[in-house]
Structures are given as structure tokens and as C-alpha cells.
C-alpha positions in Angstrom: -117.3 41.4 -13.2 -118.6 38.1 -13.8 -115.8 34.8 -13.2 -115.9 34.2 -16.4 -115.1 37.5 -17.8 -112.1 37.6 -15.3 -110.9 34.0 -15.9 -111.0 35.1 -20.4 -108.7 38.7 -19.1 -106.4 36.6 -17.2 -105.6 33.8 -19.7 -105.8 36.8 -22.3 -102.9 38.5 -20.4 -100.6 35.6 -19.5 -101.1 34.8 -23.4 -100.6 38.2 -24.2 -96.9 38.2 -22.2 -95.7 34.9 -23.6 -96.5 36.1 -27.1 -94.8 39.5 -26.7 -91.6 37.9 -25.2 -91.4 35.5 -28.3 -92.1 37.8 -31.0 -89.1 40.3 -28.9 -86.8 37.1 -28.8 -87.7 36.5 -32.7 -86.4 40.3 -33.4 -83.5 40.1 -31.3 -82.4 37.3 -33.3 -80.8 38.6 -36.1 -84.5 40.3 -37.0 -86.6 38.2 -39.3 -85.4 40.0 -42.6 -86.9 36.8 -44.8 -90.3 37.3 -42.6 -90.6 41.3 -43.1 -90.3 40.7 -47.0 -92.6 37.3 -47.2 -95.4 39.2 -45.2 -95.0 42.9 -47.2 -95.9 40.4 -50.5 -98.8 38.6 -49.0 -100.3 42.3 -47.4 -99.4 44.0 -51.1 -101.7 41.4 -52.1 -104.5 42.0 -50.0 -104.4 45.5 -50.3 -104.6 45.8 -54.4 -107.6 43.3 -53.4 -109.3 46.7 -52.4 -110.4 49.8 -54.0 -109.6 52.0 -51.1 -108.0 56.2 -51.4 -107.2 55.6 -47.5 -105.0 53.2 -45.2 -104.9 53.5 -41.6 -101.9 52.0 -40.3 -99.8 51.5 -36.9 -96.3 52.7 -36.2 -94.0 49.4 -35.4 -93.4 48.7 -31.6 -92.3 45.9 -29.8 -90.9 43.6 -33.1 -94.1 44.6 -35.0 -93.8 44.7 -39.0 -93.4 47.6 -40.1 -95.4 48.9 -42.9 -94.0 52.5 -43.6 -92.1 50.8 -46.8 -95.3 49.5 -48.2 -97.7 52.4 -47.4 -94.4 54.7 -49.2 -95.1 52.3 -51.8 -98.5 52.3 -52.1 -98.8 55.9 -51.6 -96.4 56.8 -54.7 -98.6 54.3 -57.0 -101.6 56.2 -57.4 -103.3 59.8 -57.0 -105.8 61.0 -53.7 -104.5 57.8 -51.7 -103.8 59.2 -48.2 -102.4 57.0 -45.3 -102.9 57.6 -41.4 -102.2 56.7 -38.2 -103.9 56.2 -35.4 -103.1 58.9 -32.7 -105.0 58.6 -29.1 -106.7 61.9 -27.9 -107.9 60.8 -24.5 -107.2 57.2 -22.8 -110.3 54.9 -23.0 -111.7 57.0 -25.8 -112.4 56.0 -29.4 -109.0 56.8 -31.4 -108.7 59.3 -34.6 -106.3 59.4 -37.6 -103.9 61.7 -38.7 -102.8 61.8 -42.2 -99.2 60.6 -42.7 -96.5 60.1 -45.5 -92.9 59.0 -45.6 -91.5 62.8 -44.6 -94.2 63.6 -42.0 -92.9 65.5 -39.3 -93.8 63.3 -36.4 -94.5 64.2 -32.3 -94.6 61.9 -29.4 -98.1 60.8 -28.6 -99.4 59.0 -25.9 -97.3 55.9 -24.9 -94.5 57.6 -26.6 -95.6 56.1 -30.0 -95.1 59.1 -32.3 -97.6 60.5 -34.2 -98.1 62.7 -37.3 -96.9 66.5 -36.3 -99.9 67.6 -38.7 -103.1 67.2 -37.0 -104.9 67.0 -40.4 -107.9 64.0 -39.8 -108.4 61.2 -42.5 -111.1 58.6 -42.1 -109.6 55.5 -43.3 -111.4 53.2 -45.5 -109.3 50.0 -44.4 -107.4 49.6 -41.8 -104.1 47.4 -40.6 -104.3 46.1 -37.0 -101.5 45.4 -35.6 -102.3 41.7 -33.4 -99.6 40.6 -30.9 -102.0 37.1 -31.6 -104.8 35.5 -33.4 -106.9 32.6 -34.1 -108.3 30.8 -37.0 -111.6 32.7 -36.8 -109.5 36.2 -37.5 -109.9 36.9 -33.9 -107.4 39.8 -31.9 -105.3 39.6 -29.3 -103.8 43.5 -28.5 -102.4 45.2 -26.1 -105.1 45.3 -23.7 -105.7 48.6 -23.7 -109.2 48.3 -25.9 -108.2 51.1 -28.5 -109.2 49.1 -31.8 -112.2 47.8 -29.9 -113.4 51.0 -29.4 -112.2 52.6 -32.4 -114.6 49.9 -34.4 -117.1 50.3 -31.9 -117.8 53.7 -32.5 -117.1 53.9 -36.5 -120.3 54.4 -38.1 -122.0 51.2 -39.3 -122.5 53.0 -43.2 -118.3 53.3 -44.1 -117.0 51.0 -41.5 -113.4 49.8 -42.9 -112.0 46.5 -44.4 -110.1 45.1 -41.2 -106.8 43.7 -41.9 -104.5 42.1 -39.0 -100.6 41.9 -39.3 -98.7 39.6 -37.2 -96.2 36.9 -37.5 -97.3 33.2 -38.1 -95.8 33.0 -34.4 -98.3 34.9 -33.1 -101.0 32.0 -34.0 -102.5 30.9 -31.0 -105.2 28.6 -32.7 -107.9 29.7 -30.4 -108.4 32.9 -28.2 -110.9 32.9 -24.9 -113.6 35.6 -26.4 -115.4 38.2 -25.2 -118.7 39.9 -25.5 -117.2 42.7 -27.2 -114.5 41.1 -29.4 -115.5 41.3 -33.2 -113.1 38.9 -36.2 -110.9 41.0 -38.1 -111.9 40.7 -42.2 -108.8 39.4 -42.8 -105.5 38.0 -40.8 -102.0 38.3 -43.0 -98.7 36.9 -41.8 -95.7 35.7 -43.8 -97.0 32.4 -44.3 -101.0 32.3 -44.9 -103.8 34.6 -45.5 -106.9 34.0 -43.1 
């Protein structure tokens, strides 16, 4: 592995500790009620911006938003829309989605993050990314495991998805050290700005 390349993973994971630790201190106190609602309006928003039948969204860890509510929401507003989430088959493999509504019958999957009981695949058409940070150019900071990298990787070129990445306006990190394979995100929505 080049220096370089190992230099960008290191300061990628010290950022990536420091940003988890304040968005878990940010949810610890008192939860950020005000920030949940602010950032649902601005995502509602961006969504109705798209003629899309299918979301593929995350389940909440870690202080994430959670966007069950507004996928219920959106569901209930219009016929053939279908949400999913993402459920990982095989670790450092390409992820698939499950279809999921509000009274889905849900399973542990890998990393204990449940997942949709009903194996029934959907192929989103847009997709929100959870970020743990970003920059102005809509670039991603996860978890490190490459899942979404991979995931977008492999999608076909011919129905690839609108990107969308949720995080707090804490998780704004002005610039990230890039990689080769690191692609922007379409769109970056937190409770304070649309990027």
C-alpha cells in the first residue's frame, strides 16, 4: 500500500473516532429533538425534488437520524413507492436491499443492525447514506467498512441512484483526505444546509 494511501486511512480513522464520539455526546445530551425535525423538513424537501417509486434507507445507529418517520410518511403518500434497507450478505461484498415498511418483521443482520425479516429484493432508485462526516464537495466519511463504496461500485451505470447523505451539520469536516475510489454524494442534507 502506497504511504500515501496509509497516511489518507489513518487521518480518515482518527477523524472518523472524533466525529463518532461527538455526534454520541450530541445524543446523549438530551437528544437533538430540534435537529431530528429541522433535518426531516430539509430531506422531505429533497426527496419530493425526485420522481422516485423506491428509497433505500439505513437503520439509525450510533446517534444517526432516523428516517423510519419520514419513509412511513412518504410511503403512505403515494401508490407503488417501496422503501428498503440495506442488508449485507457476505462482508466485503456489494450490499442488497430488502423491502421494508413501518410493520416489517425485522431479524438481526450482520453487525447486529436488523434487517427486514422478508427477504423480498428492491432496487432503489435513490438512496440515503448515512455519513458519520462530509465536506463541501459532498464527499463521505463512513464507517470504514467500504459497503456504500462497493454497493455504488457495482450498481450498473444505466439506473444508478440519486445519492443523498444524512448527517448533522456537526459532522462537517470542511475537507476529507480522498481516495482513488471515493465518489461525491449527489446531494449532502443536514439540519442546517443543503449541499
Amino acid at each position: 500500500m502506497p504511504e500515501n494511501t496509509e497516511v489518507k486511512i489513518e487521518a480518515k480513522s482518527l477523524l472518523r473516532s472524533t466525529l463518532l464520539a461527538r455526534r454520541q455526546a450530541q445524543s446523549m445530551s438530551g437528544g437533538p429533538g430540534e435537529q431530528h425535525r429541522a433535518l426531516a423538513t430539509r430531506l422531505r424537501k429533497v426527496i419530493a425534488q425526485h420522481q422516485v417509486s423506491n428509497i433505500g434507507f439505513y437503520w439509525p445507529v450510533a446517534g444517526e437520524f432516523d428516517a423510519r418517520g419520514l419513509l412511513t410518511e412518504w410511503l403512505a403518500s403515494g401508490d407503488s413507492r417501496e422503501a428498503a434497507l440495506p442488508v449485507v450478505l457476505r462482508a466485503h461484498a456489494p450490499m442488497v436491499f430488502h423491502g421494508w415498511h413501518s410493520q416489517s418483521l425485522m431479524k438481526d443482520g450482520r453487525y447486529r443492525i436488523p434487517v427486514p425479516a422478508e427477504e423480498r429484493m428492491v432496487v432503489p432508485e435513490l438512496l440515503l447514506i448515512p455519513c458519520v462526516g462530509f465536506d463541501v464537495n459532498r464527499y463521505r466519511l463512513g464507517y470504514g467498512g467500504g459497503y456504500y463504496d462497493r454497493t455504488l461500485a457495482a450498481w450498473p451505470t444505466s439506473n444508478k441512484p440519486v445519492t443523498i447523505g444524512v448527517a448533522f451539520e456537526s459532522a462537517n469536516c470542511g475537507r476529507l483526505p480522498q481516495e482513488e475510489h471515493d465518489l461525491p454524494l449527489d446531494v449532502v442534507v443536514t439540519e442546517v444546509a443543503i449541499y
